[in-house]
C-alpha positions as CSV (number, residue, x, y, z in Angstrom):
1,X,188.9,23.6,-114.0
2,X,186.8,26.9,-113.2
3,X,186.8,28.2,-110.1
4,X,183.0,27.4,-109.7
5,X,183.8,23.8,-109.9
6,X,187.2,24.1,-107.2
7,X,184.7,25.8,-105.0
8,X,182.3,23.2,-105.2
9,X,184.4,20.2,-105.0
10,X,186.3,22.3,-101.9
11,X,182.7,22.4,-100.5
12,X,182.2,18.7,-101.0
13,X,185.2,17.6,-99.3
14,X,184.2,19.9,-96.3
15,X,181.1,18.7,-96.1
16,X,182.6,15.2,-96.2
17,X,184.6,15.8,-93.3
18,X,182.3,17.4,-91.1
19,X,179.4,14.9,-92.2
20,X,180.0,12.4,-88.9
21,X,180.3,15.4,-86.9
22,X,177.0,17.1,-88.2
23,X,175.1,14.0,-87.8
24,X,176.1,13.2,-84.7
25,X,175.2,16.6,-83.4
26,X,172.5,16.5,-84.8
27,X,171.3,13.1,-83.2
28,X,172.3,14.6,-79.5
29,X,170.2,17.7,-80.4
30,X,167.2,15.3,-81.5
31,X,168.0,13.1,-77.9
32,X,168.2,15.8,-75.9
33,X,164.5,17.4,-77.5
34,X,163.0,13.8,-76.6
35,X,164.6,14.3,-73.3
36,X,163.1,17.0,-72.6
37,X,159.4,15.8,-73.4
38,X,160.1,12.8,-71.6
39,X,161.1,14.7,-68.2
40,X,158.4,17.5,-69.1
41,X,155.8,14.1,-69.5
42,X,157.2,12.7,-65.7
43,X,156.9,16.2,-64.2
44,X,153.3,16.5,-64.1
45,X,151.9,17.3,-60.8
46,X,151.4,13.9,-59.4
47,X,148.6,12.1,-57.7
48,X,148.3,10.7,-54.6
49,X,144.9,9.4,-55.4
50,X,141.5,9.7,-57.4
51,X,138.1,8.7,-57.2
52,X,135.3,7.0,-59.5
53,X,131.7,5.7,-59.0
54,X,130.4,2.6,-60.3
55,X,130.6,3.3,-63.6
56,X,134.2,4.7,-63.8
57,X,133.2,8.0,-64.0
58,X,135.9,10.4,-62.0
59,X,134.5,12.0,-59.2
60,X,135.0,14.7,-56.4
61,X,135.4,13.5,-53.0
62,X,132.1,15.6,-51.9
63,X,130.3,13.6,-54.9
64,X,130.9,9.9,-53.1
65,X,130.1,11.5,-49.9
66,X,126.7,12.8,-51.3
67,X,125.9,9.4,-52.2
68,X,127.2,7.1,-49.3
69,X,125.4,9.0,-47.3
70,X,122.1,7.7,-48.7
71,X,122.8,4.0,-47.4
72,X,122.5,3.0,-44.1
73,X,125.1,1.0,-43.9
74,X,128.7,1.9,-45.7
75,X,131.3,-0.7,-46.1
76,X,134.3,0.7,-46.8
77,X,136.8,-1.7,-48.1
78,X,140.7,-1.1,-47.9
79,X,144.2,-2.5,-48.7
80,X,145.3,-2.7,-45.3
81,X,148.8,-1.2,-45.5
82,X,148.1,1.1,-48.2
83,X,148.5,5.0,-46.4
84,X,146.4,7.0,-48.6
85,X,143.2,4.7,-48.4
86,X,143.3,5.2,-43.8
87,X,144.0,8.7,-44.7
88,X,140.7,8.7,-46.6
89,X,139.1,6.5,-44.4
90,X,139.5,9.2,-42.0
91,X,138.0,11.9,-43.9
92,X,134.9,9.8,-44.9
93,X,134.6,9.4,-41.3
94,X,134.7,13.3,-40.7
95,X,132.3,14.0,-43.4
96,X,129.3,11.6,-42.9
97,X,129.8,12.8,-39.6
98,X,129.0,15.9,-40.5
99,X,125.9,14.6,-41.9
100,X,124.4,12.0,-40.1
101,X,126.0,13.6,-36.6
102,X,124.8,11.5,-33.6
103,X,122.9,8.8,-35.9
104,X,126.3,7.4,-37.3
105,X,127.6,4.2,-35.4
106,X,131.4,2.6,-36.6
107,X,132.7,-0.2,-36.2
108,X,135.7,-2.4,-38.1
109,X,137.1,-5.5,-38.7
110,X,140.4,-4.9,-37.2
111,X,138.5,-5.6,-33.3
112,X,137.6,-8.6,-31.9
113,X,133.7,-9.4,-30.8
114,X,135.0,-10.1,-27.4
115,X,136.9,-7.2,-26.8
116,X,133.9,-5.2,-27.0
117,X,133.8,-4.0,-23.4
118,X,137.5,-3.3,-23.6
119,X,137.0,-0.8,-26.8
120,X,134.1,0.4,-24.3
121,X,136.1,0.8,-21.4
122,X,139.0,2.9,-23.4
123,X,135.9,5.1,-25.3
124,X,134.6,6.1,-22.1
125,X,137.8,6.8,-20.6
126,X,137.6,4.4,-17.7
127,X,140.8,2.8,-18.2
128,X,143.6,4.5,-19.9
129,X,145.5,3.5,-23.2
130,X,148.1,1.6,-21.9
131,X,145.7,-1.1,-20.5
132,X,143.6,-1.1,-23.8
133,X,147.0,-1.2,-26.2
134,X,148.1,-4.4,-23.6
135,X,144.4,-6.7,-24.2
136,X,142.9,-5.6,-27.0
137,X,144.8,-7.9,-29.3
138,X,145.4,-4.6,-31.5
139,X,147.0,-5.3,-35.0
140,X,150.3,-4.5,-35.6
141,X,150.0,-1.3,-37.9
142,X,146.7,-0.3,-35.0
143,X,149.0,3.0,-33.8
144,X,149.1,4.4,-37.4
145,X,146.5,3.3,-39.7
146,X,143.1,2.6,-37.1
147,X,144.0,4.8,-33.8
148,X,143.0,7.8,-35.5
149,X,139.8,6.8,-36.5
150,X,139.1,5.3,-32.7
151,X,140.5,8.7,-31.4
152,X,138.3,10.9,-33.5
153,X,135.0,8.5,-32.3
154,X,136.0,8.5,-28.8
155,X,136.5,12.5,-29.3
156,X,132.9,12.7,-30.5
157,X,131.0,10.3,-28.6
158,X,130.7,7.5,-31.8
159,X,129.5,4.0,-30.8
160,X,132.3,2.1,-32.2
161,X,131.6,-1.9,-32.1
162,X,134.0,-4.6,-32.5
163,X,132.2,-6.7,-35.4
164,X,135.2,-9.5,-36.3
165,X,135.3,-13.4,-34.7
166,X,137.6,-14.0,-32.1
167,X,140.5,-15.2,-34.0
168,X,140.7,-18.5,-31.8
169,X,137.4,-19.5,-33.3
170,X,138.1,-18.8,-37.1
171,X,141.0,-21.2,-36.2
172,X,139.1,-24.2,-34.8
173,X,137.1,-23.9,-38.1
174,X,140.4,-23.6,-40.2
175,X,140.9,-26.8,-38.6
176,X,137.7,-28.5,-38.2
177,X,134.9,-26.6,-40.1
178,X,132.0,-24.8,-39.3
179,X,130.3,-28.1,-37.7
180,X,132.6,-27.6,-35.1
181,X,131.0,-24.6,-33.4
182,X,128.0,-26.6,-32.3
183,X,130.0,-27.7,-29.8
184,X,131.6,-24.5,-27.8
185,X,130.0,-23.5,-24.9
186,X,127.0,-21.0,-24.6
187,X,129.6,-18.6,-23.4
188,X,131.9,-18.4,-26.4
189,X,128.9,-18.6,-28.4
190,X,128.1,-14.6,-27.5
191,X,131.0,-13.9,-29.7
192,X,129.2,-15.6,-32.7
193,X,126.6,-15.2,-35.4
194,X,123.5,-17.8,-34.8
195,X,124.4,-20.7,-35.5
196,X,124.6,-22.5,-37.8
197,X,126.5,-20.4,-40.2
198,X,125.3,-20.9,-43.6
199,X,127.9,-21.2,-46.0
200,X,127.3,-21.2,-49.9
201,X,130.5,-22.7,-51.9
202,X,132.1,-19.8,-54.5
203,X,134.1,-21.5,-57.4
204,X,136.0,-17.6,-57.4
205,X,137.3,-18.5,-53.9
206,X,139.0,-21.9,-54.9
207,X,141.7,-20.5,-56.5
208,X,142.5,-18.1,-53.6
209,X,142.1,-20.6,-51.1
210,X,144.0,-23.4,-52.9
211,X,147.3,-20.9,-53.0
212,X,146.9,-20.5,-49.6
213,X,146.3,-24.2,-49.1
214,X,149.6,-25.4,-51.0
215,X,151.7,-22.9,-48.3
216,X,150.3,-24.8,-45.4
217,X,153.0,-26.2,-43.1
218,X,151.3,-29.5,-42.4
219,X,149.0,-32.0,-44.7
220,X,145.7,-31.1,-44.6
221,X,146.3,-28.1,-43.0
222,X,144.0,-25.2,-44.1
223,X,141.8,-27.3,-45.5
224,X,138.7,-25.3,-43.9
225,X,140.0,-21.8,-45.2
226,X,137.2,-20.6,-46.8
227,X,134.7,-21.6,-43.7
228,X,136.5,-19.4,-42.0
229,X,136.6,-16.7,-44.0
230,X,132.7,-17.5,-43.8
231,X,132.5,-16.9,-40.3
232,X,134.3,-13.9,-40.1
233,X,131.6,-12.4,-42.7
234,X,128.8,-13.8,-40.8
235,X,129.9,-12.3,-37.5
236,X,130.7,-9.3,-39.0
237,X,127.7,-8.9,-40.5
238,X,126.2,-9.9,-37.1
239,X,127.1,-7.3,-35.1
240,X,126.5,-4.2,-37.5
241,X,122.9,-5.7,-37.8
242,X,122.5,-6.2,-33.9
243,X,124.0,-2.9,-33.1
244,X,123.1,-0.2,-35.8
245,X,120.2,1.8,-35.1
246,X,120.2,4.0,-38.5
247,X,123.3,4.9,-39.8
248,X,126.3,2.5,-39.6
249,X,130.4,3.1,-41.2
250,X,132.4,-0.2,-41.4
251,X,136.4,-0.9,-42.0
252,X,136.9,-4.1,-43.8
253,X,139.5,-5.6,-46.0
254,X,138.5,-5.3,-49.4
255,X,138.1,-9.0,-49.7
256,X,134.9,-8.7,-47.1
257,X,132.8,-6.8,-49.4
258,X,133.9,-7.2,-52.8
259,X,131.2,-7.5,-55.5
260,X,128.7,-7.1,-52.5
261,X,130.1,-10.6,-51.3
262,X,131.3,-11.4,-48.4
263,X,129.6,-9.6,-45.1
264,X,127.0,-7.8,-47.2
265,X,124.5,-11.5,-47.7
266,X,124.9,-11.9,-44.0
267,X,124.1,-8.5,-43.5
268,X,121.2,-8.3,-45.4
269,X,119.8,-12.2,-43.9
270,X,120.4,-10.4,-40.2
271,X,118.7,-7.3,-41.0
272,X,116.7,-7.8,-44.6
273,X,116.4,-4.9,-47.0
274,X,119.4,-3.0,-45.8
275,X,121.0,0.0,-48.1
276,X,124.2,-1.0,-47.8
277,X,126.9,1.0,-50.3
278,X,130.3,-0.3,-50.7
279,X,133.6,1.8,-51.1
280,X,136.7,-0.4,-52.8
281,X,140.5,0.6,-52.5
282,X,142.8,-0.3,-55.4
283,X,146.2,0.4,-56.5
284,X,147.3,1.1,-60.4
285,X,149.8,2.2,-62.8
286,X,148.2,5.6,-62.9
287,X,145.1,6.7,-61.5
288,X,143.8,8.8,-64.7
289,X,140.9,5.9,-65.3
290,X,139.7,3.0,-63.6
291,X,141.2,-0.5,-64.9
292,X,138.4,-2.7,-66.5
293,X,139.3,-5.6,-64.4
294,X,137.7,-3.6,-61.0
295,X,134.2,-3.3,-62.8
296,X,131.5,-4.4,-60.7
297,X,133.4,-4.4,-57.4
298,X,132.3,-1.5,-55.3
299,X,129.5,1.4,-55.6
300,X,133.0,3.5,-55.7
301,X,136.4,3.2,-56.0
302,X,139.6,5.1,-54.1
303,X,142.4,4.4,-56.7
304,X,146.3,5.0,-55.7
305,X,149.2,4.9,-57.4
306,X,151.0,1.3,-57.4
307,X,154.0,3.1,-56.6
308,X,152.6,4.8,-53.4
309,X,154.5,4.5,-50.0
310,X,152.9,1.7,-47.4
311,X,152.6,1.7,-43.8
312,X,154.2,-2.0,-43.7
């Protein structure tokens, strides 16, 4: 045998041996790239939130501003635990402020129609906090995600109206219906819309409302769920057409003015031909785009990360 062949064979057997070795190497070098790209892909500065008009379109925050500030009446709607959309709510508040100055009114779903002189009373500054925090019937998360938006009216001298039912009368027409109303006194009926309440039957409710239906603790119970939801449109609605004089900012769940549903017919029955723009919160899996499935919900569009933190 030559000694080209013994070196070859030598070279075989070594590369035999160290074959597993080399492969496995190898593979943990090749891991270890992907790794990297992975963790590089994950470190990307992250996003607390974007925004996006009607048509999807990515916009700046001075762009939706520019064009809410053309209606007359904004609704913006929110996920009512989400932190980033309040935190926004706050800064929409600031900025058509800015513009519309002592024209802007507020008002928001979170306070009660009857409660109205109480919210008055605290604005003013005739009775202190503590007394308003006791009666107002103030939702749980009131003290982080809507006091700073009452502050910053009271600070600047904002009408701010309580637009929502009493939550004793959406109950009775849980219970009994809208019929029902006819026959409260002329007293509780300051707290309403006129009466009656006209209510048109959505087929996109009845799945909604026959969830909420099949939790019900009682038979029957419930059964009058999306009457109610009707009234609490209608009121709302209501009182931002009662009170506004030209420029009006509303806090609503998104369910309230979705698809211009919800408050925005009764709005625009109260007080016809209305410019009324609607602002929609939403969470996602990322925020680069908006999801197809929000199309046609909202003139715009606050988008937050699914994964972002809540206030509840």
């Amino acid at each position: 045998m030559t000694d080209k062949k013994r070196r070859n064979e030598r070279a075989v057997q070594v590369r035999r041996k160290l074959g597993y070795p080399l492969r496995l190497l190898l593979f943990l070098l090749l891991f270890v790239g992907r790794a990297d790209r992975i963790l590089l892909a994950q470190n990307h500065d992250p996003q607390a939130y974007a925004l996006f008009d009607a048509q999807g379109k990515r916009i700046s925050f001075q762009e939706m501003i520019r064009g809410l500030a053309e209606a007359e009446v904004v609704l913006v709607g929110e996920i009512h635990n989400c932190c980033i959309t309040h935190w926004l709510e706050l800064s929409i508040t600031r900025a058509l402020y800015q513009v519309h100055g002592d024209r802007m009114m507020m008002g928001a779903e979170m306070f009660e129609a009857d409660n109205q002189l109480l919210l008055d009373e605290y604005m003013q500054r005739t009775i202190r906090y503590d007394s308003f925090e006791d009666e107002a019937r103030l939702w749980p998360n009131y003290q982080t995600d809507y006091a700073p938006l009452v502050f910053y009216a009271k600070e600047h001298r904002i009408p701010f109206v309580a637009t929502n039912v009493p939550r004793r009368y959406a109950n009775v027409v849980k219970y009994k219906g809208l019929a029902y109303l006819d026959s409260l006194s002329e007293e509780a009926k300051r707290y309403l819309p006129p009466l009656p309440v006209a209510y048109l039957h959505d087929e996109s409710q009845e799945d909604l409302f026959a969830l909420m239906r099949a939790t019900g603790i009682r038979s029957g119970e419930n059964s009058y769920l999306a009457e109610a939801q009707a009234l609490k449109d209608a009121t709302m609605g209501w009182f931002i057409a009662r009170n506004m004089k030209e420029k009006f900012l509303h806090f609503n769940g998104n369910y309230h003015s979705d698809f211009k549903k919800g408050i925005v017919p009764y709005l625009l029955e109260y007080r016809p031909g209305t410019n009324v723009k609607t602002v929609c919160s939403v969470r996602q899996e990322t925020v680069e785009a908006l999801d197809e499935e929000h199309n046609g919900r909202a003139d715009y569009y606050i988008c937050v990360p699914e994964d972002m933190s809540t206030s509840y």
